[in-house]
N, C-alpha and C positions, 0 to 999 in steps of 0.2 A: 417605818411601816406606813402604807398608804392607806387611804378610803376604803374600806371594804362592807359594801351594805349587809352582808351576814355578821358584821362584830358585832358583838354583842354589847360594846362598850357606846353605839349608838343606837340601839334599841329601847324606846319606851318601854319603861314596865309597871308608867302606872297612864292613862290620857282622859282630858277632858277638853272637846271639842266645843266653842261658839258659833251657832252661823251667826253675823249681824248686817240682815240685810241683804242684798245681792252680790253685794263687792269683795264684801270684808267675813274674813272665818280669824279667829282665835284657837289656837290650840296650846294649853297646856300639858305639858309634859315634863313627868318625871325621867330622869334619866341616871343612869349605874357610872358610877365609875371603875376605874381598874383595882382600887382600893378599897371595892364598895361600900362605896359613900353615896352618896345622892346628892343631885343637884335637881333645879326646875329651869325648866325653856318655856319662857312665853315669845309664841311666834303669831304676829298678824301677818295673815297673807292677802292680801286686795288683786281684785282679777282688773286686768288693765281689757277693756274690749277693743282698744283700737287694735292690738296683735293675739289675742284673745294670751296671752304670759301670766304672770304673777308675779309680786313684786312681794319682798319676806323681808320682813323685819324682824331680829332675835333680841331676846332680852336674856342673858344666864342670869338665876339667880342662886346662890351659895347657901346651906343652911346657915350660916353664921349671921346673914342679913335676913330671914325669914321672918321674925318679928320686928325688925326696925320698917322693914317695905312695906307689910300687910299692917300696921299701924301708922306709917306715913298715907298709905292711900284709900285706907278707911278716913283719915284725917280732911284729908283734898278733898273727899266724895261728898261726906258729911256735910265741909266748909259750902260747897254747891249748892245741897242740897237743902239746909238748912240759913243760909246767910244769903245766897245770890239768887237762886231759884227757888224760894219757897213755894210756891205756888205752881210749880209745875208737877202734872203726874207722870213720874215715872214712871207707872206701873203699865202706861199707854202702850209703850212698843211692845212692852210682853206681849200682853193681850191681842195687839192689832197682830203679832209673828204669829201667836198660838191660832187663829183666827185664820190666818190664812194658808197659813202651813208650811211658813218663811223660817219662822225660829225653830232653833234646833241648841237642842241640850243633848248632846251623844256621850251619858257615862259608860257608855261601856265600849268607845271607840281608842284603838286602841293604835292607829296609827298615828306615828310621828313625827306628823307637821310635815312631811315630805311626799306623799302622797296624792299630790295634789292639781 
């Protein structure tokens, strides 16, 4: 069975899009399997301007590792933010994206990370 953008077995059905910046978007997405189960894709997409392309990096993740990743990278972020950058504010790029009208939090975008 080949690609077919109508299956439904590559359909989000749940997304939450990041813009971060000019280059770089984040998209989270839930995805069905055949057996439906659920899986997550986290894809960064970075716009290259010398050919104006995109360049996609995937990450599947399983429910079976769902709390082992989201407590190793609460762990990483933490160790950052608390041990090597104390003193930096975070809170800056929100504010400077909200501010300008850069950042983007799209809960209720519902495309696939393919879209793009």
């Amino acid at each position: 069975m080949g690609f077919d953008k109508k299956d439904r077995r590559f359909e989000s059905v749940f997304s939450r899009k990041v813009k971060a910046g000019k280059r770089r978007t984040y998209f989270f997405d839930v995805r069905q399997t055949r057996g439906n189960d659920y899986y997550v894709t986290i894809t960064e997409s970075t716009r290259r301007f010398e050919d104006d392309s995109y360049s996609r990096h995937k990450i599947f993740l399983y429910k079976e590792d769902f709390n082992r990743f989201v407590e190793s990278l609460n762990d990483v972020v933490d160790h950052v933010k608390t041990e090597l950058l104390p003193d930096y504010d975070y809170e800056e790029y929100s504010r400077r994206y909200e501010d300008d009208g850069e950042w983007e939090f799209d809960q209720n975008d519902n495309s696939d990370g393919e879209g793009w």
